[in-house]
C-alpha positions in Angstrom: -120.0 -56.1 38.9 -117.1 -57.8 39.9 -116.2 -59.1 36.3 -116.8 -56.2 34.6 -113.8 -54.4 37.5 -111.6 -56.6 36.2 -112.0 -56.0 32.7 -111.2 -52.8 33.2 -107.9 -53.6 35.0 -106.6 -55.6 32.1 -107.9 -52.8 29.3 -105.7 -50.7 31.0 -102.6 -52.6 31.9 -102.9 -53.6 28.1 -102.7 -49.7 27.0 -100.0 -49.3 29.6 -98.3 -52.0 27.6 -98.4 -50.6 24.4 -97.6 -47.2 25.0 -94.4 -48.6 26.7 -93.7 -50.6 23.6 -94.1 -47.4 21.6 -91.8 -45.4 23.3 -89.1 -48.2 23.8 -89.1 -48.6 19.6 -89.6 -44.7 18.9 -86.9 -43.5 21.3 -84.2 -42.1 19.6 -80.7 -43.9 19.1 -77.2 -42.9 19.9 -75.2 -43.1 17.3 -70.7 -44.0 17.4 -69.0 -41.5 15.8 -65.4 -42.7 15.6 -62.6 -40.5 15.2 -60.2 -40.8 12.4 -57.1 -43.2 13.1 -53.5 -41.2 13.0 -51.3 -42.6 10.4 -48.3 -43.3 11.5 -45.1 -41.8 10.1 -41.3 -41.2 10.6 -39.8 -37.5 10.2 -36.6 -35.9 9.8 -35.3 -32.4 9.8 -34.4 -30.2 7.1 -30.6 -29.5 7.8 -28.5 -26.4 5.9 -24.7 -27.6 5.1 -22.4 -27.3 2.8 -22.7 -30.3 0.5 -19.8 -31.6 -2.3 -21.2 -32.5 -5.4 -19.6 -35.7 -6.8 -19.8 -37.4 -10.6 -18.8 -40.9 -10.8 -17.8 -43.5 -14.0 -16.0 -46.9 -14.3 -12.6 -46.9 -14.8 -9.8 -49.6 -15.4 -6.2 -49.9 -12.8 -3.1 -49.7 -15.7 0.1 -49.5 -14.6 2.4 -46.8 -15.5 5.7 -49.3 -16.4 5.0 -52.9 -17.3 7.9 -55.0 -18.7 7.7 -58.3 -20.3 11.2 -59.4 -19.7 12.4 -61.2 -23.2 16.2 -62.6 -23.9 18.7 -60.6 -25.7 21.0 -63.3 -26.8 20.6 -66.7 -27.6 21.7 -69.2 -24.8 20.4 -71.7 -22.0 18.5 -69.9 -19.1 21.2 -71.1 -16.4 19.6 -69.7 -13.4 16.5 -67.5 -12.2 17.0 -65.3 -9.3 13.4 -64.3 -8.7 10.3 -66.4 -7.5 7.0 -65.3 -9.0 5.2 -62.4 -7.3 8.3 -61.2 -5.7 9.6 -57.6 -5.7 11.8 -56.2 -7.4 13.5 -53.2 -8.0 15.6 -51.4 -11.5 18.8 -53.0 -11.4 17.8 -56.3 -9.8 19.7 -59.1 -11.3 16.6 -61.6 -12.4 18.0 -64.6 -14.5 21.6 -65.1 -16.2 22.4 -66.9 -19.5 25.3 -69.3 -20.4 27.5 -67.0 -21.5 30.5 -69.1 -22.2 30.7 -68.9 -25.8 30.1 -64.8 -25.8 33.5 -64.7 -23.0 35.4 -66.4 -25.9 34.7 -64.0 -28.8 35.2 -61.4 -26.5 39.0 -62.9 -25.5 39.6 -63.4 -29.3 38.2 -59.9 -30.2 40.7 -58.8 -27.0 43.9 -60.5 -28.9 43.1 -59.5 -32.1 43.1 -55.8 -30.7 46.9 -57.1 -29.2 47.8 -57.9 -32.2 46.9 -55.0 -34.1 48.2 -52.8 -31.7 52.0 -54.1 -31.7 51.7 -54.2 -35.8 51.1 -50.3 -35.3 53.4 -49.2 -33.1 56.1 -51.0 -35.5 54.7 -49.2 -38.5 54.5 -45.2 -36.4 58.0 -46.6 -35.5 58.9 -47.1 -39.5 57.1 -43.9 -40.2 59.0 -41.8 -38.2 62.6 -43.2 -39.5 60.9 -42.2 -43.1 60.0 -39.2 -42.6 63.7 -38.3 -41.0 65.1 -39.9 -44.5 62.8 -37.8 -46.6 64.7 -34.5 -45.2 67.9 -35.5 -47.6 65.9 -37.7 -49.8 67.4 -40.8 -48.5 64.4 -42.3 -49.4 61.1 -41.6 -52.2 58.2 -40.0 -51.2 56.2 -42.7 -52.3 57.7 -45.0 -49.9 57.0 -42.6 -46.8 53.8 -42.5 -48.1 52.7 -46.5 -48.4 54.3 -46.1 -44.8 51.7 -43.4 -43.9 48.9 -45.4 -45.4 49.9 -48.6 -43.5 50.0 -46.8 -40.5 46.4 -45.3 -41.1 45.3 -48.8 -42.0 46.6 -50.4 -38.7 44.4 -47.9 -36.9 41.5 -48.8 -38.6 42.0 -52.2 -38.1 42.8 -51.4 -34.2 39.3 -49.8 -33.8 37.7 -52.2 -35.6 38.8 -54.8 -33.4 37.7 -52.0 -30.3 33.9 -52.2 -31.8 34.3 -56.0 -31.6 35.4 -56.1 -28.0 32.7 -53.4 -27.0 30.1 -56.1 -28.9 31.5 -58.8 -27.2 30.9 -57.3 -23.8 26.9 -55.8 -24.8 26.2 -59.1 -25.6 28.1 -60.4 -22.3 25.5 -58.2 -20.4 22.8 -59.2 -21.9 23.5 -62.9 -20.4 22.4 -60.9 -17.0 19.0 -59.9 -17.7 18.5 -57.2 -15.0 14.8 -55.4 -13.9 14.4 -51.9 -16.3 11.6 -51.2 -13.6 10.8 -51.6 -10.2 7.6 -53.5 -9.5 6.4 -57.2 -9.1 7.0 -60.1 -11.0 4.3 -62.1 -12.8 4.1 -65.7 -13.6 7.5 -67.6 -15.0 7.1 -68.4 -18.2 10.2 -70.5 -18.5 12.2 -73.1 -16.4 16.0 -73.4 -16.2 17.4 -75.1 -18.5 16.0 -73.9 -21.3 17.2 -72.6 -24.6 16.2 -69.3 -25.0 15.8 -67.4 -28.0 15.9 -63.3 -29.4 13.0 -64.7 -31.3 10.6 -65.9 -28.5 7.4 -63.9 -28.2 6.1 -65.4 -25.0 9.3 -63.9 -22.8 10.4 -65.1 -19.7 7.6 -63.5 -17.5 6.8 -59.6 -17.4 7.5 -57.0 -14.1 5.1 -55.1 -13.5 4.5 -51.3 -11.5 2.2 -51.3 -8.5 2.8 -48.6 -7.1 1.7 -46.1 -7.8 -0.7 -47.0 -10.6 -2.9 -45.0 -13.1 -7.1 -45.0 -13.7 -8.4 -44.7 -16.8 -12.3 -43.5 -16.6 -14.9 -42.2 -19.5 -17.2 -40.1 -18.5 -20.0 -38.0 -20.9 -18.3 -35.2 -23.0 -21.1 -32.5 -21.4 -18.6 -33.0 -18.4 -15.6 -31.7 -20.3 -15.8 -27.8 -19.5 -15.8 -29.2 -15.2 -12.6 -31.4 -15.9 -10.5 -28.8 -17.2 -11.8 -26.5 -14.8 -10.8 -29.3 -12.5 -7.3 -29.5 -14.1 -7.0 -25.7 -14.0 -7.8 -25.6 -10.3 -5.1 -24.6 -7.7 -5.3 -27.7 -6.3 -5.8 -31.0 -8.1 -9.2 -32.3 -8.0 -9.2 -35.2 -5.9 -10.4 -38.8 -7.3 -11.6 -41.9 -5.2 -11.7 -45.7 -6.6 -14.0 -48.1 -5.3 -14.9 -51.5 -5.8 -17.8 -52.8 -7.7 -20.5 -50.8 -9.1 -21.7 -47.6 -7.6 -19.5 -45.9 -5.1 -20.7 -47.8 -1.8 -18.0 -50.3 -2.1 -14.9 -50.4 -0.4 -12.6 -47.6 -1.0 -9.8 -48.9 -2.3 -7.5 -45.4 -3.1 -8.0 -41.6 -3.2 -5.9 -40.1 -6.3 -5.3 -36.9 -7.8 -7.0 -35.9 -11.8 -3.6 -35.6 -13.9 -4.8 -35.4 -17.7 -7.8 -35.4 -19.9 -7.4 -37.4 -23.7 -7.0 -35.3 -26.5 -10.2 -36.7 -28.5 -13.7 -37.7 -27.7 -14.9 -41.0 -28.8 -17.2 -40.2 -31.8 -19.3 -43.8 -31.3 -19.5 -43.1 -27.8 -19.7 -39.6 -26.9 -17.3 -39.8 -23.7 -14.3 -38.1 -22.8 -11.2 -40.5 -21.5 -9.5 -39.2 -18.3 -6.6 -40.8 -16.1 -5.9 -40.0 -12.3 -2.8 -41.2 -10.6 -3.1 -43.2 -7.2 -0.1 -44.0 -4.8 -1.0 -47.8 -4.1 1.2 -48.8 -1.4 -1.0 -51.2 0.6 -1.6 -52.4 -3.3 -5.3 -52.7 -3.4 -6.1 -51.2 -6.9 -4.5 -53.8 -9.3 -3.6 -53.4 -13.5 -6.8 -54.3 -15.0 -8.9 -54.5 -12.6 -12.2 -52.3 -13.0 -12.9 -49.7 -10.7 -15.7 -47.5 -9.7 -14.5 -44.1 -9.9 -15.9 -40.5 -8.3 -14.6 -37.1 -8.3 -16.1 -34.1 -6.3 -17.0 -31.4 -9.0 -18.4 -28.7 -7.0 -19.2 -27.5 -3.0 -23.0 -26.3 -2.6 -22.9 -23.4 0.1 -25.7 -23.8 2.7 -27.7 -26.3 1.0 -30.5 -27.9 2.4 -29.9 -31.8 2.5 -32.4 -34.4 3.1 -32.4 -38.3 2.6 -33.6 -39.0 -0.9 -36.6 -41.0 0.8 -38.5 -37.6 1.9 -38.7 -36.7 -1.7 -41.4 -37.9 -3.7 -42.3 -37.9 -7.2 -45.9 -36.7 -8.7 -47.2 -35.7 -12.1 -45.7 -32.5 -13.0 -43.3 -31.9 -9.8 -41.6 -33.2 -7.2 -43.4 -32.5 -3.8 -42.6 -33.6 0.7 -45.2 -33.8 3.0 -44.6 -31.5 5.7 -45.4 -31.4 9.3 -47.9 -28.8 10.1 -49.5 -29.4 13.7 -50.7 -33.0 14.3 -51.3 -33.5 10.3 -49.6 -33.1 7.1 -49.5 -30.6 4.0 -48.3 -31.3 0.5 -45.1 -28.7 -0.4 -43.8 -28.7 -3.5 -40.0 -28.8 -4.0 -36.8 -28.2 -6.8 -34.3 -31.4 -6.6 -30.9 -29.5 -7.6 -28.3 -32.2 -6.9 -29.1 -36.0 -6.0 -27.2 -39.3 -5.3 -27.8 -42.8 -3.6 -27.4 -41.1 -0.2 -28.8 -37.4 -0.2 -31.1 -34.8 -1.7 -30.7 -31.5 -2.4 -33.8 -28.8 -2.4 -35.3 -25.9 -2.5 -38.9 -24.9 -1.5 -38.8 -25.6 2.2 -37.0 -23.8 5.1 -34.5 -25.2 7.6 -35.5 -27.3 10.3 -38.4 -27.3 8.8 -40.1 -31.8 10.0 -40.6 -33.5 6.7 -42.6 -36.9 6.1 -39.5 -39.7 5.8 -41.2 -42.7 5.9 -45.0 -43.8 5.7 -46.1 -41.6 2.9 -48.3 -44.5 0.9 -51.4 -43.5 3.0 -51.0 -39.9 3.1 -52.5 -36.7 1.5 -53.0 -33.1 2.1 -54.8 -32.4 5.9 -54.3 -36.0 6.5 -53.7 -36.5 10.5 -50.5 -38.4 12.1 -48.7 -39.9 14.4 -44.8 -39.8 15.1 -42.9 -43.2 15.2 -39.9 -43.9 16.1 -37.8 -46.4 13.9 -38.2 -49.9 15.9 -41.5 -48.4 16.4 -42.0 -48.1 12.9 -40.7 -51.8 12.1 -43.1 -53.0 15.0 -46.5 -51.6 13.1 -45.1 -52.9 9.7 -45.0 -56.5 10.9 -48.0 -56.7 12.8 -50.2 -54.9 9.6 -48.4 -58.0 7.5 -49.5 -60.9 9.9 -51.6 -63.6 8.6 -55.2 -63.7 10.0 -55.5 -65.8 13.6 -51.8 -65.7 14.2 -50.8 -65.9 17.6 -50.1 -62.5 19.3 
């Protein structure tokens, strides 16, 4: 009886067991829903301003006035009174020749004029008692008449010797070469000393204009109805140079548009076009190639963005705007563009547009605002090698 109790007690601890065991593996299970992670994203503002419009070219610094300085005369280079690079202005004596031998014709032409000047007034003298002794016919005619004719050939021979003095002294002056401009002196060519010639190509060294100084820029001949509305404007369109390519260099000048060529280039299709710059603190330079831009037009309350916020898909260009705690896809017109701004239509000022971050969005996607160093901070850790320290 007593065996049979407990095989009873075990039957049922053993059904007890299995129906816990059933219900443990048949309960149902919670399952983890996560939540979608925010990308995150940097935003800026549409802003409405008024916006110049710029078109920019290369261009090459030429000097209005540059001299090479060559002899005039034939003599030894006696003394230079410049040093190379120095300034100079018109007038400045720069070198002188010998001018000995030129001083000597010039005396001889001087006494030769002497000369000829006493023979005359002896022969007026003469021609004045003849003509008194023609009244009674003391004399012939045809002696007061060689008289005449002597007289007439003494003046002749009185200027000529006049045109030899006034040679003699142009070629004295040429012995003092003197600046025709006022500029800076290149490098010396020559050394006292030396026997110059008329017939040397390679001159004595060249003066050049600095200031101010002339750009000559081509840009494409579609731009030639702007630069002669540029030219016919009030007010001359103003130019800047700056160095290297592109115009985030160094400003080196701001000019004024002066003329447009008088011919396109056929091969080439671009109009030639110079600007004049005042140079004073000399940083443009003859020959020296510039990069050139000129503001063409003002856009009235235009909405600017950075040309980041704008990107490019199939058929359009679109910005991802901020709509709640996600995104929407906007399509946009770019009217005007450069390396630093954007000009659009199809949004609304003020309206927060996607700047940065836009890889790993679409339309309805959710986000999260960053700042910059923020930003930079996310970037570096996404980028870090597996098991590096943290």
């Amino acid at each position: 009886m007593h065996k049979k109790k407990n095989s009873v007690i075990a039957i049922a601890v053993l059904v007890a067991l299995i129906a816990i065991g059933s219900w443990f593996f048949s309960r149902p299970t919670e399952k983890k829903i996560s939540a979608p992670t925010a990308v995150p994203v940097q935003v800026i503002k549409v802003v409405e301003e008024d916006v110049p419009r710029y078109v920019t070219g290369i261009g090459s610094v030429l000097s209005p006035q540059s001299v090479v300085i060559r002899p005039q005369v034939d003599g030894i280079l006696t003394k230079l009174m410049v040093k190379e690079g120095q300034q100079v202005k018109t007038g400045d004596l720069l070198a002188t020749i010998d001018d000995r031998s030129i001083r000597a014709a010039l005396e001889q032409a001087k006494a030769q004029l002497s000369q000829s000047q006493a023979q005359l007034d002896v022969a007026e003298v003469d021609l004045k008692r003849y003509k008194l002794l023609t009244v009674d016919n003391s004399i012939s005619r045809q002696q007061y008449d060689q008289q005449q004719a002597l007289v007439n050939q003494l003046k002749a021979t009185a200027l000529g010797n006049q045109a030899s003095i006034n040679a003699s002294q142009v070629q004295l002056s040429y012995t003092q070469i003197r600046s025709p401009v006022t500029g800076r002196v290149g490098i010396r060519n020559v050394d006292e000393g030396n026997f110059l010639r008329v017939s040397d190509a390679i001159g004595l060294f060249s003066v050049t204009q600095i200031d101010p100084v002339s750009v000559v820029f081509s840009l494409p001949q579609q731009m030639l109805p702007t630069l002669h509305e540029l030219l016919a404007a009030s007010t001359a369109a103003k130019v800047d140079a700056y160095l290297g390519e592109g115009a985030t260099g160094a400003l080196l000048g701001e000019g004024k548009l002066t003329l447009i060529d008088n011919q396109v280039a056929a091969t080439t299709g671009t109009i030639k076009a110079k600007a004049l710059f005042d140079n004073a603190a000399e940083k443009l330079w003859p020959g020296q190639l510039v990069t050139i831009r000129i503001q063409t037009a003002l856009e009235r309350n235009a909405l600017k963005v950075a040309p980041q916020v704008v990107q490019r898909g199939i058929d359009q260009h679109f910005v991802y705007r901020v709509k709640g705690d996600s995104v929407e896809v906007v399509p946009v017109k770019v009217l005007y563009q450069d390396s630093d701004l954007m000009l659009i239509s199809g949004v609304n000022v003020n309206d927060v547009l996607v700047s940065d971050g836009q890889s790993r969005l679409k339309n309805g996607v959710r986000i999260e605002v960053v700042k910059a160093d923020a930003a930079d901070t996310l970037a570096q850790t996404a980028t870090a090698p597996a098991g590096a320290a943290k």
